[in-house]
C-alpha positions as CSV (number, residue, x, y, z in Angstrom):
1,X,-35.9,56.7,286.4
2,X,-39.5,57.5,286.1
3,X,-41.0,59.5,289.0
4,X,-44.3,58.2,290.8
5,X,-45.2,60.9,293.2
6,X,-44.3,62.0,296.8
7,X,-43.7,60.9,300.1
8,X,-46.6,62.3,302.5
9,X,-46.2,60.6,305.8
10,X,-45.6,57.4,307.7
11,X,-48.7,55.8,308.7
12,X,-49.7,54.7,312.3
13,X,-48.7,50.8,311.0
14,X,-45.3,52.4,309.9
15,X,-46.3,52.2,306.0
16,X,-44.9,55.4,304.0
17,X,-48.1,57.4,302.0
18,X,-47.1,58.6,298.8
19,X,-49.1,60.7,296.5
20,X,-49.1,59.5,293.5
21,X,-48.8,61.3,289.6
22,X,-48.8,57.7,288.3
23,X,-49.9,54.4,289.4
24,X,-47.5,51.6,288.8
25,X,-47.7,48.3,289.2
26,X,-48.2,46.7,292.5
27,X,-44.6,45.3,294.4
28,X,-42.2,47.1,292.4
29,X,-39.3,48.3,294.3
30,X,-40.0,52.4,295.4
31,X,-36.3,55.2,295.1
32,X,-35.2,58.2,296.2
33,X,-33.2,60.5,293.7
34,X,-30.0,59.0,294.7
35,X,-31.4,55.2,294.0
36,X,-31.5,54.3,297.4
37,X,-33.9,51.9,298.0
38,X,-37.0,53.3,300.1
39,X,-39.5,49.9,300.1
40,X,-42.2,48.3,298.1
41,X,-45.2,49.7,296.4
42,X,-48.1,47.3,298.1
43,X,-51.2,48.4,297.7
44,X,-53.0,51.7,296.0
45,X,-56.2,54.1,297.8
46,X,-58.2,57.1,297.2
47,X,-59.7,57.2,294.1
48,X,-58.8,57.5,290.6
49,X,-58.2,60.9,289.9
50,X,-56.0,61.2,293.6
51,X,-54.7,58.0,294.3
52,X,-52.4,57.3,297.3
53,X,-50.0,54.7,297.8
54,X,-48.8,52.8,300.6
55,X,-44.9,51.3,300.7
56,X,-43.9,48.9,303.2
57,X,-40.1,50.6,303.9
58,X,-37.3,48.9,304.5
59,X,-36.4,51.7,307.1
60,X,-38.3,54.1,308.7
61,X,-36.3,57.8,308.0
62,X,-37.8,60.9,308.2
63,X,-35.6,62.5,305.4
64,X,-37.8,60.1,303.5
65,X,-40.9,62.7,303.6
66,X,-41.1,65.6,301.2
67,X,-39.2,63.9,298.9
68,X,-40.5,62.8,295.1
69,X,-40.3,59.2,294.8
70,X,-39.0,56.6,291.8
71,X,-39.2,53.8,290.0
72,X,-36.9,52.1,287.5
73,X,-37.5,51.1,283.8
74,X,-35.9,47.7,284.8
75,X,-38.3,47.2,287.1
76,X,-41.2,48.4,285.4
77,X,-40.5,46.1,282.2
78,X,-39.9,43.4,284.6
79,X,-43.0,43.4,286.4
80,X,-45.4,43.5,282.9
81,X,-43.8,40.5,281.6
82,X,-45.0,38.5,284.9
């Protein structure tokens, strides 16, 4: 698993804000630790030295926040290819 950043806050639309160490592709599928499955990375702010990103969750949990969020290898591999 390759870690992307950390889970900030829900948004007033309900979209989870993550801070991001690394910017991954757009619509790849966003974990916790344990691999459960936490939403979809849609779009990126801020700018290029702090970007943000927003995840549409499946859920809305609060154990969610404070915690570092993942990506898989799978699904990074999968989405240059496209």
């Amino acid at each position: 698993m390759k870690r992307i950043g950390l889970a900030l806050h829900y948004s007033r639309l309900g979209n989870l804000v993550v801070k991001l160490d690394e910017v991954p592709p757009l619509y790849v599928n966003v974990y916790t630790y344990t691999m459960k499955k936490v939403g979809v990375l849609y779009d990126v702010i801020g700018n290029v030295k702090r970007p943000y990103g927003l995840v549409k969750p499946i859920t809305h949990e609060e154990a969610v926040v404070g915690q570092p969020l993942y990506v898989r290898p799978q699904d990074l591999e999968r989405r240059r290819k496209k």
